[in-house]
C-alpha positions as CSV (number, residue, x, y, z in Angstrom):
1,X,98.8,96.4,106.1
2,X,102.0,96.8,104.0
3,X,105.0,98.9,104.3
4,X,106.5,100.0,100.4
5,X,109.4,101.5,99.7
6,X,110.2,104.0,96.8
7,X,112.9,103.2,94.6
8,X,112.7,106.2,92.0
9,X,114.3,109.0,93.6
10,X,111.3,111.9,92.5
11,X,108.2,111.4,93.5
12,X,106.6,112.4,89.9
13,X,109.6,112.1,87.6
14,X,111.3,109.3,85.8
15,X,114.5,111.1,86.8
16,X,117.0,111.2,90.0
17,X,116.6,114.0,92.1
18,X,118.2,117.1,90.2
19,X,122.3,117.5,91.3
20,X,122.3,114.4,93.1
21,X,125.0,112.8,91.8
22,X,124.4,108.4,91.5
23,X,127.7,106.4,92.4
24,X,127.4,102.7,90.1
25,X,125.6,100.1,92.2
26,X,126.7,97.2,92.9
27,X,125.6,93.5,93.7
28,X,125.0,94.3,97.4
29,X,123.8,97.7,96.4
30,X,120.9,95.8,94.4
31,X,120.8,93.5,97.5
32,X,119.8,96.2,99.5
33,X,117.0,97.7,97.3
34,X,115.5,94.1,96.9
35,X,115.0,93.3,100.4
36,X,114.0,96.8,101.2
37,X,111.4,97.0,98.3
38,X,110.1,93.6,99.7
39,X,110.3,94.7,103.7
40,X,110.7,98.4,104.6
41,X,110.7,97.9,107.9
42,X,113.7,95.6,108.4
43,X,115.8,96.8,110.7
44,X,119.2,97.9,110.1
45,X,120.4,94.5,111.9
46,X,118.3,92.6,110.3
47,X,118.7,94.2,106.4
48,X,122.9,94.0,107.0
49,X,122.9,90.0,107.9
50,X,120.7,89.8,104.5
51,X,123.0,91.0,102.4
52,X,125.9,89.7,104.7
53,X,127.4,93.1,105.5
54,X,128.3,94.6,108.8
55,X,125.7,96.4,110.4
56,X,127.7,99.7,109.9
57,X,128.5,98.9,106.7
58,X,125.0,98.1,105.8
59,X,123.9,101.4,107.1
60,X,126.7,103.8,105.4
61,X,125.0,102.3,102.2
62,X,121.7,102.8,103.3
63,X,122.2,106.4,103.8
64,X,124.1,106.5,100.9
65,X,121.5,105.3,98.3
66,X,118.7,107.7,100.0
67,X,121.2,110.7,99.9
68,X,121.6,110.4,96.3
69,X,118.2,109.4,95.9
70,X,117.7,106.2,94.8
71,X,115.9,104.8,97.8
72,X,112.8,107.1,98.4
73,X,110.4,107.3,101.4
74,X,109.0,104.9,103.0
75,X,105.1,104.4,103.4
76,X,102.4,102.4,104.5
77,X,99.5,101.5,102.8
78,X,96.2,102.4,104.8
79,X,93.0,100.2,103.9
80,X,90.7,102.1,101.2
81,X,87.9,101.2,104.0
82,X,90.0,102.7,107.0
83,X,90.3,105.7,104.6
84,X,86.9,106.3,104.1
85,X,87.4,105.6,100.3
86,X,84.5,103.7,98.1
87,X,85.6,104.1,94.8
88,X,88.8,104.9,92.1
89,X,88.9,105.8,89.1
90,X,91.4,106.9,86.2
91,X,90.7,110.2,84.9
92,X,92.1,110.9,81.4
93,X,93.1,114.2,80.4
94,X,93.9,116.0,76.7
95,X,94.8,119.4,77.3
96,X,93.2,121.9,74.5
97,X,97.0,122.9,73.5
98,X,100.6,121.1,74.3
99,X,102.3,124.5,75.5
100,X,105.1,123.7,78.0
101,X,103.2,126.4,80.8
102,X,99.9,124.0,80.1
103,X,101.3,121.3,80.9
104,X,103.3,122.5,83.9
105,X,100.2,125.0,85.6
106,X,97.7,121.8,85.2
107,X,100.6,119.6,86.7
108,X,100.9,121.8,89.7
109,X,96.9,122.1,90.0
110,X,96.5,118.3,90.0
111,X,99.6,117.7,92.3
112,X,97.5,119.9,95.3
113,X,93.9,117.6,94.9
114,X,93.7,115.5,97.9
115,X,91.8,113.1,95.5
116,X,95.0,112.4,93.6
117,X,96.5,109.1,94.1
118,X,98.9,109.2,91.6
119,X,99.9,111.2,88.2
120,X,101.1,110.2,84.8
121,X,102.4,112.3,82.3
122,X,101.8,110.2,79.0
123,X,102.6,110.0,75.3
124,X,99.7,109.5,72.8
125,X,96.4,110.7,72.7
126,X,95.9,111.5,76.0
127,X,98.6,114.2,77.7
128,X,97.8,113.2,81.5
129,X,96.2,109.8,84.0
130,X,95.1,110.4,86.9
131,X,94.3,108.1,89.4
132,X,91.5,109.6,91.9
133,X,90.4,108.2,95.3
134,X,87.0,109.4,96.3
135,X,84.0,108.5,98.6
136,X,81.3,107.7,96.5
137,X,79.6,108.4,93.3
138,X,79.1,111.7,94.1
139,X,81.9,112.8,95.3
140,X,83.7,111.6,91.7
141,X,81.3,113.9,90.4
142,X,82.2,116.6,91.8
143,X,85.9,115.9,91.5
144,X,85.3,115.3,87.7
145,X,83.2,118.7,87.5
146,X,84.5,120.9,89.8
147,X,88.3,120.1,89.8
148,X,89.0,119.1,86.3
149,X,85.9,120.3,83.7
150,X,86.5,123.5,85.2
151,X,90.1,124.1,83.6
152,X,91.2,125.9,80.9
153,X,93.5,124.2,80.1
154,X,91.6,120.7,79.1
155,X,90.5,120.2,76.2
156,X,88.8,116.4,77.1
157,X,88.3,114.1,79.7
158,X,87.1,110.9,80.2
159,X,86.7,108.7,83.5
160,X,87.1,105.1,84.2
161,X,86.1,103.7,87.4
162,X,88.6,100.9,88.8
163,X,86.8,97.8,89.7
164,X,90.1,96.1,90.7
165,X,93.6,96.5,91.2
166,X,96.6,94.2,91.3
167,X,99.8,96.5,92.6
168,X,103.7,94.8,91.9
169,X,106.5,96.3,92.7
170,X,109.0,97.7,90.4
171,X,111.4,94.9,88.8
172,X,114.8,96.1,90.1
173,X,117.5,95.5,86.9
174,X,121.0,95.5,87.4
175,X,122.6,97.5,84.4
């Protein structure tokens, strides 16, 4: 078991927390979300003689980069079999029309699913991935039927179970 840290500020945008205002990072700054990407559970000790701050320096910084959002929560992965969880699969949506309440009243629907891994809003064909976590066959079924054929708002879907999954972390650039 791993410990991961956000580095995106929204949980489902691209974009920084709305009014949070983002002060330039600097080299230490990046330090930070490096060693906190790879560890989240370095202590503030620990994470300051990194980066070769003081350990109240280190931590002013810390807060600093969650309070305007560019550190995120911290979580730890569970095992899929410690979960209860047999199979994943990517279920792609095309909604019927591209009407900005569409978009936004399936977004919202999809956001409550306890299936849902993880949402992506995409260009192209498809308008919306979702990543699902269910128990079995059956249950994909059912999520496939019940929580997504079921929608007005869809216009196709198509699922694709996941046989395998390699996860990286984001590539931190310095800009």
């Amino acid at each position: 078991m791993h410990q991961t840290i956000r580095v995106i500020g929204c949980l489902h945008s691209n974009r920084i927390r709305k009014g949070a205002a983002v002060s330039a990072l600097d080299r230490i700054d990046y330090q930070i979300l490096r060693a906190l990407q790879n560890n989240g559970r370095l202590s503030n000790k620990e994470l300051a003689a990194l980066v070769g701050l003081a350990p109240s320096s280190c931590l002013s910084r810390v807060r600093r980069l969650r309070s305007e959002g560019v550190l995120g929560e911290v979580r730890t992965d569970v095992s899929r079999k410690a979960a209860g969880v047999a199979l994943e699969a990517m279920v792609s949506v095309r909604l019927r029309t591209h009407e900005r309440d569409a978009f936004a009243s399936f977004r919202a629907y999809l956001l409550e699913l306890e299936e849902l891994v993880a949402l992506y809003q995409l260009s192209g064909a498809d308008d919306f991935m979702a990543h699902v976590a269910v128990r079995d066959a059956e249950h994909l079924r059912a999520v496939t039927m019940d929580a997504f054929a079921v929608r007005p708002e869809i216009g196709h879907i198509e699922t694709s179970i996941i046989f395998g999954v390699d996860r990286r972390r984001l590539p931190i650039y310095e800009v």
